[in-house]
C-alpha positions in Angstrom: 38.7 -20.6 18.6 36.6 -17.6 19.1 33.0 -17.5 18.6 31.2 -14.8 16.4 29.5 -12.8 18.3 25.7 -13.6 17.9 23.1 -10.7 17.1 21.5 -9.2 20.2 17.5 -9.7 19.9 15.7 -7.7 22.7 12.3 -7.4 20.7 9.6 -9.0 19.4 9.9 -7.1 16.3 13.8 -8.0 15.7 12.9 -11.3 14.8 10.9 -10.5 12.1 12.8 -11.3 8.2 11.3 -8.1 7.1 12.1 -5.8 9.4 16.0 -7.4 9.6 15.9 -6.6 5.2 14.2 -3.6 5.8 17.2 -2.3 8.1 19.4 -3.9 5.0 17.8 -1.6 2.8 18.1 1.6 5.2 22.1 0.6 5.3 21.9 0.5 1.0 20.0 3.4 0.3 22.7 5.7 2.6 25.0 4.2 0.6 23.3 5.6 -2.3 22.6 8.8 -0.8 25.2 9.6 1.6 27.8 11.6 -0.4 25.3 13.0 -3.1 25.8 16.7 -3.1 21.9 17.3 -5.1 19.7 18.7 -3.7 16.8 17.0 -5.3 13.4 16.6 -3.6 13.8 12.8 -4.2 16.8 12.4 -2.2 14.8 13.7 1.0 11.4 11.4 0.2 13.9 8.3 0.0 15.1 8.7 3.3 11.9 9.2 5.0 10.5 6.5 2.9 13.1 3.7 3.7 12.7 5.3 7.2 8.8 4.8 7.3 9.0 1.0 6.4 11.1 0.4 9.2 9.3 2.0 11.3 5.5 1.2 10.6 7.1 -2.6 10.7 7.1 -2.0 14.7 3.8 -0.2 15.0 2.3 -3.0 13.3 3.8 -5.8 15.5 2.1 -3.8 18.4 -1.2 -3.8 16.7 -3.7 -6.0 18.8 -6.6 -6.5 15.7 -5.4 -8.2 12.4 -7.4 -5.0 10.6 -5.0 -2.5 12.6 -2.0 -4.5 11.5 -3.4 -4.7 7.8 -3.7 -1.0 8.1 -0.4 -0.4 9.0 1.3 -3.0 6.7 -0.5 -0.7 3.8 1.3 2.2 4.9 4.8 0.2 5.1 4.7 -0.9 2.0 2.9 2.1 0.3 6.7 3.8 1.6 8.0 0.8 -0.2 6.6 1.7 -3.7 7.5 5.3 -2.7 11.0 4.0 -2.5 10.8 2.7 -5.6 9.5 5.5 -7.6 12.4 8.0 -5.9 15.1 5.9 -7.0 13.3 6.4 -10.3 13.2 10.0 -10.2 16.8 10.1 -8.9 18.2 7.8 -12.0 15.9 11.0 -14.2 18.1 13.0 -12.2 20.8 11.4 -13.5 22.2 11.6 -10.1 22.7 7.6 -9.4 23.1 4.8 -11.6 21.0 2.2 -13.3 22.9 -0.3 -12.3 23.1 0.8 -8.4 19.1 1.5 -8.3 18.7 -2.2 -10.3 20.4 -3.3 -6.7 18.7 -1.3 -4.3 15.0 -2.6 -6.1 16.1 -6.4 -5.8 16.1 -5.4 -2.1 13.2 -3.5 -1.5 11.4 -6.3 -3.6 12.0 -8.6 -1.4 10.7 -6.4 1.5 7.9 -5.4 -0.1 6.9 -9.1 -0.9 7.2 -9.9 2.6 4.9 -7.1 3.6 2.7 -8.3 1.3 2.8 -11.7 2.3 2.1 -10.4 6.2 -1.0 -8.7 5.0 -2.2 -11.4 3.1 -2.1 -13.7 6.3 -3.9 -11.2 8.6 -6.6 -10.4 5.3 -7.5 -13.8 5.3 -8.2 -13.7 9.5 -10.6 -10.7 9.1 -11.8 -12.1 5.3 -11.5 -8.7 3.5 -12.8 -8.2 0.2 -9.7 -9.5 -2.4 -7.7 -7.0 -4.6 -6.0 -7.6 -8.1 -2.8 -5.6 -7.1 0.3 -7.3 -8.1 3.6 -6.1 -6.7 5.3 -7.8 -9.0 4.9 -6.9 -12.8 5.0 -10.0 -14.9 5.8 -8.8 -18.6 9.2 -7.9 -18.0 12.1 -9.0 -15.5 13.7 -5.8 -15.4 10.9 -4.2 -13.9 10.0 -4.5 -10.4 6.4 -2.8 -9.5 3.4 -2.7 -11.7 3.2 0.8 -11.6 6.4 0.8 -13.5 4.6 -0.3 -16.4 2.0 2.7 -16.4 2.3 4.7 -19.5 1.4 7.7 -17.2 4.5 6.9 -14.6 7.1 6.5 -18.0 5.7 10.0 -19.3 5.9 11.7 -15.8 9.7 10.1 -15.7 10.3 11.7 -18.6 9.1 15.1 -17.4 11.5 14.8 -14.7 13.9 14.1 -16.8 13.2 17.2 -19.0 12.3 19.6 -15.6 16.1 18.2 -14.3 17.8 19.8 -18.0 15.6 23.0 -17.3 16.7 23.6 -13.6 20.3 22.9 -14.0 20.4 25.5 -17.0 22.0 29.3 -16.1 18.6 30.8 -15.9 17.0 28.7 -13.4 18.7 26.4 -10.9 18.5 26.1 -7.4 16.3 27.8 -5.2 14.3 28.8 -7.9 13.6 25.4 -9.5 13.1 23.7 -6.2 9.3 23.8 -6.4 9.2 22.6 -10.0 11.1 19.8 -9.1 8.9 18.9 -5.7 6.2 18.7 -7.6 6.8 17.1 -10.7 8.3 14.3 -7.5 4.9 14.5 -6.6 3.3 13.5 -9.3 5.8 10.7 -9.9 5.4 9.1 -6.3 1.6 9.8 -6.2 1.0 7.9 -9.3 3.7 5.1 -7.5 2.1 4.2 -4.7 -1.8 4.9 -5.5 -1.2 2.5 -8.2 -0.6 0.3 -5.0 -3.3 0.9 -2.9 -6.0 -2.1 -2.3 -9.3 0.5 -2.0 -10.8 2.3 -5.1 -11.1 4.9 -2.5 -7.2 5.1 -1.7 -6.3 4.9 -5.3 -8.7 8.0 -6.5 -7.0 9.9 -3.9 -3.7 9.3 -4.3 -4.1 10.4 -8.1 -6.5 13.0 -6.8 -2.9 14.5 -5.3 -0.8 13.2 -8.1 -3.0 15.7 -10.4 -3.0 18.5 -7.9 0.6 18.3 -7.9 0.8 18.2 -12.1 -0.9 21.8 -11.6 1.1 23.4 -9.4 4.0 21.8 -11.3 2.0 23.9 -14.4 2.2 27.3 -11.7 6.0 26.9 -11.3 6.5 27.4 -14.8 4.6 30.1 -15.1 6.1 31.5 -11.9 9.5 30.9 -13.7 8.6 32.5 -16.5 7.3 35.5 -14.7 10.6 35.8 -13.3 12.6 35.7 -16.6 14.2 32.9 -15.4 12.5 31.1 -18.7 10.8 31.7 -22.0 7.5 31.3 -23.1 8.8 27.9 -25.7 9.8 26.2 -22.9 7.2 26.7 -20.5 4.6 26.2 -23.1 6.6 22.8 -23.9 6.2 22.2 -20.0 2.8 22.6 -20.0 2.1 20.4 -22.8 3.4 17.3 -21.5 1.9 18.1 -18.3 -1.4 18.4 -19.6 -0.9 15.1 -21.2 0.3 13.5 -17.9 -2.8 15.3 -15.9 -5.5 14.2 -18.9 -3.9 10.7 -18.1 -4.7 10.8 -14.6 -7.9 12.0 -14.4 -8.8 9.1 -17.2 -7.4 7.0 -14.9 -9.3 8.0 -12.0 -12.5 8.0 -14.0 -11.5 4.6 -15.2 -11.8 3.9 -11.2 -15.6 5.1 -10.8 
C-alpha cells in the first residue's frame, strides 16, 4: 500500500496551528469570493484582510522581543475582525449568504482565538497592563465578535444595507456609487476592529477614522445629489442615519476619555 504523501514543512512558521487555519481560511474566503461578479469595496478588504493574517503570522515568528511579536499579533488579528466585519457588509450586500458567512466566521474564530491566545503568552513575558477585550461575545452563540453586539456596528449594517438599494437603483450605480459604498465600508470595519484594539489610544483612533469616513460618506450624497443621480428625500434620509451613526461614535470615543 501506498503512503499519503506527508505535508512538506520547510519553516519555522509552517508548524504553527494558526498559520496552517489561517491558510484554511484564505482557501474558504476564495471560495466565497472567487466567482462574485460585485464590485463592492468589501470584496477587495476581505482579500487583503485574510491576506494580512497570514502574513503578519510570519513577521511575527521573526520577531526577536515578545513586545514586537505582541505588536504584530495585534495587527493579525485586528485583519481578523476586519474579516469579520466584511463578510458582514457583503451578507448587507446581499451578495453571499448567511449561512456561507456563519462558516467562514467558525473559521476565522478559531484563528483569531489562537492569535489571541499567542499574545496572551508573550503579554504575560513582558507583563503589559491587562485589557477587558473579549473576542468572543458571550450573550448570544450566533454571534462571533463583540463588536457584533455594538448598537453602532448593527445601525452602520443597516446603512449599508440601505446605501446597497440606493446604488443598485437606475440613477446611481456603479462608478458613481463606488465612493458611497467605500466609505460607509469604512465606517463598518473601523468600528470592527477599533472595538478590538487593547490601547484607549488605538480604539479612539480607529473610531476617529470610522467618523471621518461617516462624513465623507455624508459628501457622497451630496456629491450624488449634485449630480442628479438622487433627490433631496433620499439624501436627507442618508444623512439622518449617518448623523445618528456619527453622534454614536463620537459618544463612544468620549466614553473612552
Amino acid at each position: 500500500m501506498v503512503e499519503a504523501a506527508k505535508e512538506t514543512v520547510v519553516f519555522d512558521h509552517e508548524k504553527l496551528d494558526v498559520y496552517r487555519v489561517a491558510l484554511q481560511l484564505v482557501r474558504q474566503v476564495e471560495q466565497l469570493l472567487g466567482d462574485m461578479k460585485a464590485a463592492v469595496a468589501a470584496k477587495n478588504h476581505l482579500w487583503r484582510a485574510s491576506e494580512s493574517m497570514v502574513r503578519n503570522i510570519v513577521r511575527a515568528n521573526t520577531k526577536r522581543t515578545a513586545a514586537d511579536q505582541i505588536q504584530t499579533y495585534d495587527v493579525a488579528y485586528g485583519s481578523g475582525l476586519e474579516c469579520a466585519a466584511c463578510m458582514d457588509v457583503l451578507r448587507a450586500w446581499g451578495v453571499i449568504e448567511p449561512t456561507d458567512v456563519h462558516d467562514a466566521k467558525v473559521l476565522l474564530d478559531r484563528v483569531v482565538a489562537m492569535l489571541i491566545g499567542l499574545r496572551s503568552v508573550k503579554h504575560q513575558q513582558v507583563r503589559e497592563s491587562s485589557s477587558d477585550y473579549s473576542v468572543r461575545a458571550r450573550s448570544e452563540p450566533a454571534v462571533f465578535f463583540a463588536h457584533e453586539e455594538l448598537r453602532v456596528y448593527q445601525s452602520a449594517l443597516r446603512l449599508v444595507t440601505w446605501c446597497a438599494a440606493l446604488i443598485q437603483s437606475d440613477g446611481v450605480g456603479f462608478p458613481r456609487g463606488r465612493e458611497l459604498d467605500r466609505h460607509v465600508t469604512g465606517v463598518v470595519l473601523n468600528i470592527a476592529e477599533g472595538n478590538g484594539k487593547f490601547s484607549v489610544a488605538d480604539r479612539r483612533r480607529f473610531l476617529d477614522i470610522a467618523l471621518a469616513a461617516g462624513l465623507q460618506a455624508a459628501a457622497s450624497l451630496d456629491l450624488l445629489m449634485a449630480r442628479g443621480c438622487i433627490g433631496e428625500d433620499a439624501t436627507r434620509q442618508g444623512k439622518n442615519h449617518l448623523g445618528e451613526i456619527v453622534s454614536m461614535i463620537g459618544a463612544m470615543s468620549r466614553s473612552l476619555s
